[in-house]
N, C-alpha and C positions, 0 to 999 in steps of 0.2 A: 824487492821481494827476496826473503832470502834462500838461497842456492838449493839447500837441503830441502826446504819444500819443493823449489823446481823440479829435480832431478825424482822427489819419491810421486811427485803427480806425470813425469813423464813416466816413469814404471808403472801405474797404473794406465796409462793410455798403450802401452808395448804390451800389455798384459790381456785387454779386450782383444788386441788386434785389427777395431774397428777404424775405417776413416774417419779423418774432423766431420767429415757433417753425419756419419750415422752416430757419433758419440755425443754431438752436440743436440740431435733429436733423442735420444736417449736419457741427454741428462738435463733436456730441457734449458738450454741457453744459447747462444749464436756461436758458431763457427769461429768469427773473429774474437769473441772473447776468450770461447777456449786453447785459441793461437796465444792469446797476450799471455794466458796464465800458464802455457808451455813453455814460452819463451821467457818467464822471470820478469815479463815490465807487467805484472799488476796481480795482487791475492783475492783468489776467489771467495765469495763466501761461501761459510762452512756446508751449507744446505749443499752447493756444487760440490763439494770437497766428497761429503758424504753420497751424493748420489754416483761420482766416481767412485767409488769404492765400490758400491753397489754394483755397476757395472762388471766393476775389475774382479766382485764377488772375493773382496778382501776385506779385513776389518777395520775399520777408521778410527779407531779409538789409540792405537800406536801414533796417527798422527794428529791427532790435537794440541799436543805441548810444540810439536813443531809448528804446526798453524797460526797457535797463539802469539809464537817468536816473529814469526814471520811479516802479523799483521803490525805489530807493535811497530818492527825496523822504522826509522824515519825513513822517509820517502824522498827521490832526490829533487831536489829544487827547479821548477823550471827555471828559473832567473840564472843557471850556473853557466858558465863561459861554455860557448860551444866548441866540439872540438876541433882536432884540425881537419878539413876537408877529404872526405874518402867517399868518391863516388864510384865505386867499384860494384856491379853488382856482386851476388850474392853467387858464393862458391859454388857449383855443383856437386851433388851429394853424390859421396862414393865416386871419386873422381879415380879411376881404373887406368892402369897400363901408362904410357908414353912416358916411362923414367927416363930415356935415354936424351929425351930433347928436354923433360922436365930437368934433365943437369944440367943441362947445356946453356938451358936460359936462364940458372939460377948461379951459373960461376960467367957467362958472357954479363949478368949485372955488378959485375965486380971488376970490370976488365974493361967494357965498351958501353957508350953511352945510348946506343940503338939497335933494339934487335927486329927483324922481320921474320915474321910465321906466316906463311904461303902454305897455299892446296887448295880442294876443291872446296868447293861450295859442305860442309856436314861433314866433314873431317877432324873438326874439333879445337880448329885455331883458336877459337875467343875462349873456349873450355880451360884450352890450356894456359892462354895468356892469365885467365882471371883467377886462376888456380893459383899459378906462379905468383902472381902481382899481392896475392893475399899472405903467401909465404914470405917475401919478401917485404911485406909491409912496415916492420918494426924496423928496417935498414933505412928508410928513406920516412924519417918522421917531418916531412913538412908539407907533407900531403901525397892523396892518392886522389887522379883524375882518371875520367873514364869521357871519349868523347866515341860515339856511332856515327863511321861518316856516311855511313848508305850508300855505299859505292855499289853495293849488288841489292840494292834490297828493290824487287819489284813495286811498282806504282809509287816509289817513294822518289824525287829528286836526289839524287847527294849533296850535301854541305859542301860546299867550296870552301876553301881555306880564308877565304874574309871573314865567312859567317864562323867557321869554324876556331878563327884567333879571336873573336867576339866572344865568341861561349866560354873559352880556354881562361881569357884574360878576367873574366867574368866572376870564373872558380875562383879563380886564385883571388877575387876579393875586388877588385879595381872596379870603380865607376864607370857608369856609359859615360861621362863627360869626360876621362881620365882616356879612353880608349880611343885612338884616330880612324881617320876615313880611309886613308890609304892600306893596302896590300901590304908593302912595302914599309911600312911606317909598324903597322901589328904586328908584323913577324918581328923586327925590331927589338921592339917593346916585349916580346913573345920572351925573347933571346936574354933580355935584358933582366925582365922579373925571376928566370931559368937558374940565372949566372947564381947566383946565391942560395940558393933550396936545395932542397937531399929531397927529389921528389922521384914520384913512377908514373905517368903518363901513358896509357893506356889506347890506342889509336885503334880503333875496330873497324873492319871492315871499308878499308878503303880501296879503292878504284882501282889505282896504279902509283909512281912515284910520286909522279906532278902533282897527285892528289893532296903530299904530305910532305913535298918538300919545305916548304914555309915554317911546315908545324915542326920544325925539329928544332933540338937545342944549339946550343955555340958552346960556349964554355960552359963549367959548373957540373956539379954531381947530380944531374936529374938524369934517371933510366927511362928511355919511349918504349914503348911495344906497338910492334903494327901486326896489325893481321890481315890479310887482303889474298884473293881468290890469284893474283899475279903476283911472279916474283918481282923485287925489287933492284934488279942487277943496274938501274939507273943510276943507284945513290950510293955514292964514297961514304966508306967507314962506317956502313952498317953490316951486322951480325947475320947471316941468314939461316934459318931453322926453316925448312920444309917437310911437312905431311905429308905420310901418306896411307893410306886405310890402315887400319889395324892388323897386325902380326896375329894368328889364329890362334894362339893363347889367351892373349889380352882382350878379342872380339869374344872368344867366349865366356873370359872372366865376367867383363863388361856385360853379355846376355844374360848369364847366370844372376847378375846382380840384382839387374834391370828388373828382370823376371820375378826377382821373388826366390831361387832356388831353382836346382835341377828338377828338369822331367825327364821322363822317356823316352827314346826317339833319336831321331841323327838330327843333331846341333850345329855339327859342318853343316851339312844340307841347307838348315836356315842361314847361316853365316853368309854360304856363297850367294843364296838369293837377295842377302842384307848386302850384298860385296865387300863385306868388312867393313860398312861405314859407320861410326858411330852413330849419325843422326837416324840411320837406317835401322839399328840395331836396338835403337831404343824405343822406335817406336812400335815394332815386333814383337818384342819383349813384353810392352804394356800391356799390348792384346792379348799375350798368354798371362798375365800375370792375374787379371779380371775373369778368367776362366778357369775355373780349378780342373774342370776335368779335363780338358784338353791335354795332351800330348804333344810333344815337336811334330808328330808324323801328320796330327790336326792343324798345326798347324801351316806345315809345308805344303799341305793339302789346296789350305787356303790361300797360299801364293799361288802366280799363273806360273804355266809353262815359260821356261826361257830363260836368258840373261834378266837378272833383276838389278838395278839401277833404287836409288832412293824414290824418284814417282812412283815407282812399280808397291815400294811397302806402302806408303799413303795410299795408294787407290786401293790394296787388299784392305787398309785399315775404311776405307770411305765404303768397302761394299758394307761392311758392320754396322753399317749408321743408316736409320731409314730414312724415307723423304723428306722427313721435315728437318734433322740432324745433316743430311746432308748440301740440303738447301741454304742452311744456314751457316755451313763450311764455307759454300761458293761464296756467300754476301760475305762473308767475313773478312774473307781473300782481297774485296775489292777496297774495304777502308783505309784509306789513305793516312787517319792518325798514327800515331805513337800506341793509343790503347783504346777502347770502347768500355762503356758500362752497360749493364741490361738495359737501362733506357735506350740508349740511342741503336743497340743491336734489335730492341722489337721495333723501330723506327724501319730503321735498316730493311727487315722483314716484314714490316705491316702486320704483325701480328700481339697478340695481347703480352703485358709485361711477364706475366706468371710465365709465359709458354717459353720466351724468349731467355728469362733466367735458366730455367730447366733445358733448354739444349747448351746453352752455355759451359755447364754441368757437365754434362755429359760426356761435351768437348775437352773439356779440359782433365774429365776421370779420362779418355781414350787418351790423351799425348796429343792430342791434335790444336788446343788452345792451352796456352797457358795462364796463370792468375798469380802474377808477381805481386800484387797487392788486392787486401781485400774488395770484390766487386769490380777490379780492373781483370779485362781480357788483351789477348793482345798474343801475333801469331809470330812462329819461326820466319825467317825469308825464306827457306824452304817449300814451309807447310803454304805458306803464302803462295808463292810458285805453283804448288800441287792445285790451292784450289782454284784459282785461274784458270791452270790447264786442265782441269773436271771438267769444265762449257766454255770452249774460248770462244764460241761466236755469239754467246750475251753479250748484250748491251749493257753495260757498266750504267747508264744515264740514269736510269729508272730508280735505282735503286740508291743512287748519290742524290737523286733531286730529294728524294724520301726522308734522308741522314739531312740532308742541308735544311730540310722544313723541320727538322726536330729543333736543329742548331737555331737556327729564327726562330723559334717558339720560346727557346729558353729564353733567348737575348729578348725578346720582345715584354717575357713577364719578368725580367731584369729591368727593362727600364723604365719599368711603373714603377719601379721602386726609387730609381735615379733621378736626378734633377734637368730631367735634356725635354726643352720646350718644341725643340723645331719638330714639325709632322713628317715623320717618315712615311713614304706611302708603301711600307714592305709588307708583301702578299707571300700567304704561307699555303700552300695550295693543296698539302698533302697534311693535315693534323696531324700531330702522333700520339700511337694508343695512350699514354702515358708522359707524365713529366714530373720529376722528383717534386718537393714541398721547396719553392723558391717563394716564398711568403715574406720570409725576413729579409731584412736589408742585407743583414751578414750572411746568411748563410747563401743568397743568390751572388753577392759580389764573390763568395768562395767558391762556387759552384763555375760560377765566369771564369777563374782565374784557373782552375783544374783543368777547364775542357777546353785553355784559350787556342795551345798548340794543334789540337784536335782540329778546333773549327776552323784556325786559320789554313791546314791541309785541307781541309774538306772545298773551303773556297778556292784555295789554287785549284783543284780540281774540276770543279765548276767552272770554274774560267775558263778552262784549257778543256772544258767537252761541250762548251758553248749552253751549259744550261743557267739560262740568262739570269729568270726570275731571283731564287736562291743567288747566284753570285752578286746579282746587285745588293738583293736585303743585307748579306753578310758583312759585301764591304761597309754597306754604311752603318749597319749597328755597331761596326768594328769601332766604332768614334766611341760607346758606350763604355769600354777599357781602356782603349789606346789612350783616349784624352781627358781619363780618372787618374792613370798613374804614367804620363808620360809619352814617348815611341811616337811621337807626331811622323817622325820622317817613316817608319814603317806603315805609319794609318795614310798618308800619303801615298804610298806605294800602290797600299791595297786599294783606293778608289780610283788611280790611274789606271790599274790594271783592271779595271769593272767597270772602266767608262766606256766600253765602246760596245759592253752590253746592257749600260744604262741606254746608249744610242739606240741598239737593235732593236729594244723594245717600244719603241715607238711614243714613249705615254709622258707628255709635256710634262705633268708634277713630279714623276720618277727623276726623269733630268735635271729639274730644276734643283732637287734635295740632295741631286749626287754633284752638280756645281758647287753648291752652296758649300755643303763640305768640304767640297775639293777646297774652296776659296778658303775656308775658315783656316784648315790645316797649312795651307801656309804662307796665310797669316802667324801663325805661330810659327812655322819658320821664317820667319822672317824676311819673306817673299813678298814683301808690300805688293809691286806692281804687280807682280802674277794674282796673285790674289781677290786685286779689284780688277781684274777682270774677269775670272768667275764670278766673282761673288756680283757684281752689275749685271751678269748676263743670268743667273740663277733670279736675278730680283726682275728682269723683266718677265722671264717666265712667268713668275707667282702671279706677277700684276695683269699679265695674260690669263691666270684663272681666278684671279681674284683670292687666291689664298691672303689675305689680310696680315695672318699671324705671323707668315712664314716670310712676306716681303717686311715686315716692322725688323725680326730679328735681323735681316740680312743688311736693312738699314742699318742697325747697330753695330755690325761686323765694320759695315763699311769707314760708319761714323768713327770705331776705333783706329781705324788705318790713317785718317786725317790727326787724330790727337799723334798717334806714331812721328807723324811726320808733320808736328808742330804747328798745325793749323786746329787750333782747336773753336774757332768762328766759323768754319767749316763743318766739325763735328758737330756744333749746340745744332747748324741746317738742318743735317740728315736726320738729328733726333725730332727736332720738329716735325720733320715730314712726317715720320714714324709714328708720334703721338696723334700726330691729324688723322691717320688711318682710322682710329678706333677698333684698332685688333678685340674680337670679339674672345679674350682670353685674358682673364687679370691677372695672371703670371706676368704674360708679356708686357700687358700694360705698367706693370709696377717693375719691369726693368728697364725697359724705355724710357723710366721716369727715373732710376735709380743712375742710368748709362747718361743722361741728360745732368743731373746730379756733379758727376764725376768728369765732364766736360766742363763744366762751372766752374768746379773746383780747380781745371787747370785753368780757365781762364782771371782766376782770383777771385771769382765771386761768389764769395762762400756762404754768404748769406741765403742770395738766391739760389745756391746747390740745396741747403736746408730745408727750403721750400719746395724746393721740387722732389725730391722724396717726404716733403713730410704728411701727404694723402696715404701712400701706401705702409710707412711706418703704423698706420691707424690700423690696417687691416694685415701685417704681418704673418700674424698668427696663424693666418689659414692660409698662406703661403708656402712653398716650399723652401729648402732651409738657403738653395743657393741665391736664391732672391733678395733671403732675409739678409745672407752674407754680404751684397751687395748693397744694402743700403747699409749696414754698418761701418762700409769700405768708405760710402759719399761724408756721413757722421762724421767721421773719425776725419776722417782728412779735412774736411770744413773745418772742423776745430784746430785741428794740427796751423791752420791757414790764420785761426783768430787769436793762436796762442795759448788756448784751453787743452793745455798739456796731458791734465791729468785725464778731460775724457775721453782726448784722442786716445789717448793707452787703451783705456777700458773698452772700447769700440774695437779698437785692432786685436783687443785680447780675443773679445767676442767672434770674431772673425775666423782668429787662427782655432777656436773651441768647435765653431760650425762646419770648415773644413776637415778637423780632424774626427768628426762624428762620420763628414757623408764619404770618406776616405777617400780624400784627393788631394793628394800630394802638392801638385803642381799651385792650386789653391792655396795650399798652406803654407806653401816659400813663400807667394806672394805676401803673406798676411803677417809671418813672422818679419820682413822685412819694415812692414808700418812699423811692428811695435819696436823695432830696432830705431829705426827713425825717431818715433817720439823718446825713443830713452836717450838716444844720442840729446834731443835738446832740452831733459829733464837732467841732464848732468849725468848721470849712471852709463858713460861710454863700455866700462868693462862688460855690463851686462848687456847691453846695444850690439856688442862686438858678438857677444855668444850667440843670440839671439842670428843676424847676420849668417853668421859659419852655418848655423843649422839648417838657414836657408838656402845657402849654396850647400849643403852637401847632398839636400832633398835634390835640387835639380841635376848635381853631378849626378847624382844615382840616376836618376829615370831619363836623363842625355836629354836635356832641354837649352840649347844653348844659347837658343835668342832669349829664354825666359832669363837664364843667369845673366846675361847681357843687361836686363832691363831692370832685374831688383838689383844689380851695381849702382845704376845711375843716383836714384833719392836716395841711399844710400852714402853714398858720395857728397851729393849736395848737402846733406846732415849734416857731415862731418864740417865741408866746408862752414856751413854757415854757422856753426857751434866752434870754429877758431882750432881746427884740426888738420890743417891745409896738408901735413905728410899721410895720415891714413887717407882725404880725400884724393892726392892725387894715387895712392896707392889701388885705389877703385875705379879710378876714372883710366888709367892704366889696363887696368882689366878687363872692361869696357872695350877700350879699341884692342886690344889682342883678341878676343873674341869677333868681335866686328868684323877684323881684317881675316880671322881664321877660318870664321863660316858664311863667308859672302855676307853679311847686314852690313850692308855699304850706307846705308840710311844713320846710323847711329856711328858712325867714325867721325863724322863734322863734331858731333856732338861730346864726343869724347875727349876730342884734340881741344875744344873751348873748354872744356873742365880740368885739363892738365894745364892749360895758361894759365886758369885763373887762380888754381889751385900752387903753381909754380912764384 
């Protein structure tokens, strides 16, 4: 959009004087449109163009040839190289006073490679770091990081430094398969990726030093910034800059600002009851700035008697807000996410959506929530603090089992849309008033992947206040992401940490689906024996209730852990059994028949693999796509088996086509690896190889390491048996490094036979 209309349509917005949303009811379009077309990413049409004018009660006819220019610009390409990583938030407006240390951190980045900003708690460390770090930005072009470590933030855990060289290493581009398990090993690697970049590293809000000793650089030109409520005199060779309230010039420049303009009235006065604190000072500000007739003397009035302290302005700002405003300050305080949307906040409050946006609103006109992005809320640690200490002897439970039955409701009409057969028996006990439009496939799997951080804090929290119901449903719908695009060892985590409130609840099919998964996930890590024995003791449950559907699948699990570990006479058993059931569910039944199929096929009998999917190949059609996937899988490999080259291709094509519809990743390495296979033995190795890479770089990315372990092996064998013995034992290679790297002690025999024969 070009500039010159930017700039003449924010003159018309300076001109009303109105806020986004009385302008955007004014000229009749949303709030966040009128954001885009302020900020130059998108042109209005002319109707807006003209109704602003209206507004601004200026004439529109001077801007039409610029409009016209405007519209014409090419627009810029999604498809363009992104840039370099800059995860900084967004500078604060009218950033007032602290020249003295803003020098100080802006010639210590030219001189030392680590500075620390100490004070209280609303002193304006991260103000200033994100300040500087924006100024500085064109010095260090190889990225700008920003990592929150929660060291003060209430209700929130802090990031440890494992998790925290995970996320670091993460920016900077590298694979979960590229990143190691050790401590020790990521700072490393930390140290290592550092040595080469001109970066600024942004460290907020940490603990103490131990917090951030790890995260620091070794050699190389990257500048850190820490900011933390403790000095840092633990750590050699860093910078220290410490805060402290604002100098009574700069506190009143800052009010003045905040404000809106001078009033009348003694401004000291408010200053000392704000104690010079920025965070104090703005929030004071806000309140006179929404009240035109008010005077400083109105509003000193409305402070208490006494020494004032930052609680002390939050609670004059909380008498402003009536019951239901302020009620929904306290619930706000208690959410454990990163951010809330007005769904989950009328959750939160049990109250209607409409009512829930509108204090939202409100909160966020007073300074008391903020709205970093459109429809996202999300509080100070501060303001946080404040509303905790409003009622510290509520019960936090009530109001988290409420938020946790929203989060079960979303995941639950998610996974009608997804292909997951096993019965959950997750109980939502609390409805909520409202649930966005989660109809589509895409828009629910995006909705999933927005609120995944949120839900997965909501469940720690659940856990750790014993509210059982919601903690169990969470862990286990957690399977519906974690095991679409990857993080098994995390999905793992989370139903370890929910089993011993799957236990409390007493309810035989609740335990048996929280086993069952237990056993699935790691099966995929590669835990054969831990595995079958959940998953055997999950399947005695079922068969204790007669769940039919839910013991045939667990059959299947198990049946796969005998193919794993080369007994695949073993596997055709379990599927037997399975099929004898008569799972009263033809999804199941036509995988049972497809998993039956695919045992065949390893035992070479490709024929009768054919036969054994080819009932449900009849009724496909009204299957779902991961089933259909699955007898494509048995097809293609039967053929690959009889030398019918060209259908095996076409079948594994289809495969990698249906995984990348229902968006799952881990599926789709698997599938690009068939068709690697059959082009290795169609001659087309160059294209086999590419094919291949792509599939290791899908699992590098989502950190699946038994999976890359396992699309090596056919792989390998391909090569082998196509007269390529150096790229096979190159794979078979790969194979046992992994093996040996992440405990699958099962596939190292298997490795070391394919480097003999390959040798």
């Amino acid at each position: 959009m070009g500039d010159e209309l930017t700039e003449r349509l924010r003159q018309l917005r300076d001109v009303t004087g109105r806020s986004l949303r009385e302008l955007a009811r004014d000229v009749d379009t949303s709030s966040s449109s009128l954001s885009r077309y302020f900020a130059g990413q998108a042109v209005p049409p002319w109707s807006t163009v003209l109704a602003l004018c209206k507004a601004a009660g200026r004439d529109p006819r001077p801007l039409r040839e610029i409009w016209e220019r405007a519209k014409d610009e090419p627009q810029t390409s999604p498809s363009a190289a992104p840039p370099v990583r800059n995860d900084l938030p967004h500078d604060i407006t009218a950033f007032t006073g602290r020249r003295t240390e803003l020098d100080a951190l802006l010639d210590a980045a030219r001189t030392t490679p680590v500075v620390a900003i100490d004070g209280m708690g609303g002193v304006g460390k991260s103000a200033l770091a994100v300040h500087a770090a924006h100024l500085l930005t064109a010095g260090f072009p190889d990225g700008q990081l920003y990592l929150d470590l929660h060291g003060f933030t209430p209700g929130r855990e802090r990031v440890e430094p494992l998790e925290a060289l995970r996320v670091l290493l993460a920016a900077l581009g590298l694979p979960p398969g590229r990143i190691p398990d050790g401590l020790a090993e990521r700072a490393a690697l930390w140290r290592s990726e550092l040595a080469t970049r001109h970066a600024i590293v942004l460290l907020d809000n940490a603990a103490d030093a131990d917090h951030v000793r790890d995260l620091l650089p070794g050699a190389g030109q990257t500048f850190v910034v820490i900011t933390s409520r403790r000095r840092m005199v633990e750590l050699d060779c860093v910078h220290p800059i410490s805060l402290d309230v604002l100098p009574i010039e700069e506190a009143a420049q800052l009010f003045v600002e905040s404000a809106g303009g001078a009033r009348s009235g003694d401004v000291d006065e408010v200053l000392r009851r704000c104690g010079n604190l920025p965070l104090a000072i703005r929030v004071a500000a806000a309140r006179l700035r929404h009240r035109p007739a008010w005077t400083l003397d109105t509003l000193v009035e409305r402070l208490r008697d006494g020494e004032l302290v930052a609680s002390d302005v939050f609670e004059m700002s909380l008498r402003q807000l009536d019951p239901a405003q302020r009620r929904m300050f306290r619930l706000l305080g208690l959410v454990p996410g990163e951010d809330i949307d007005a769904y989950a906040a009328a959750a939160l409050a049990a109250i209607p959506l409409a009512n829930a946006r509108s204090l939202l609103e409100d909160l966020v006109d007073v300074h008391l929530v903020q709205e970093p992005a459109a429809g996202r809320y999300r509080m100070h640690d501060l303001l946080r603090q404040a509303a905790r200490a409003d009622d510290p002897a509520a019960d936090p439970a009530p109001a988290i089992a409420r938020l946790a039955d929203y989060y079960l409701s979303g995941l639950l009409a998610v996974k009608t849309l997804i292909d997951i057969l096993i019965p959950l028996p997750v109980t939502v006990t609390q409805p909520p008033p409202a649930l966005p439009d989660l109809s589509g496939f895409d828009v629910a799997v995006d909705w999933m992947d927005t609120e995944w951080g949120n839900l997965a804090a909501t469940f720690s929290l659940a856990v750790q206040l014993r509210i059982d119901a919601p903690a169990v449903g969470l862990g286990q719908l957690a399977t519906i992401s974690e095991a679409r695009r990857g993080g098994t060892t995390r999905l793992r985590e989370v139903l370890e940490a929910s089993m011993p409130a799957a236990e409390r609840l007493g309810e035989r099919r609740v335990l048996a689906s929280h086993r069952y998964l237990l056993g699935a996930v790691r099966l995929r890590n590669g835990r054969l024996a831990e595995a079958a024995v959940e998953l055997e003791a999950a399947r005695v449950l079922m068969a204790a209730e007669g769940d039919l559907v839910s013991e045939a699948i667990t059959l299947m699990q198990l049946a796969q852990i005998r193919e794993y570990l080369a007994d695949p006479e073993g596997a055709v058993e379990l599927l037997e059994r399975a099929t004898a059931l008569h799972a009263p569910h033809e999804a199941v039944r036509a995988r049972v028949r497809a998993a039956l199929g695919l045992a065949l096929v390893w035992l070479g009998k490709y024929a009768r693999a054919r036969e054994a999917v080819a009932e449900v190949v009849e009724v496909v059609d009204r299957l779902d796509r991961q089933t259909e996937r699955m007898c494509c899988d048995v097809l293609g490999q039967a053929a690959l088996g009889l030398g019918e080259f060209q259908e095996a291709l076409s079948f594994a094509e289809q495969a990698v086509a249906l995984n990348r519809a229902t968006r799952n990743s881990v599926f789709e390495a698997a599938s690009l690896t068939d068709v690697a296979v059959v082009l290795r033995h169609l001659g087309r190795s160059e294209e086999a190889d590419g094919k291949q890479a792509e599939a290791v770089r899908i699992l590098e990315r989502v950190g699946e390491p038994h999976r890359l372990a396992r699309i090596q092996l056919p792989y390998a064998e391909a090569c082998l048996a196509t007269g390529d013995r150096v790229t096979a034992a190159c794979h078979f290679q790969l194979v046992l490094e992994l093996a040996t790297g992440h405990g699958l002690d099962y596939l190292v025999p298997e490795a070391r036979s394919g480097l003999a024969r390959a040798s």
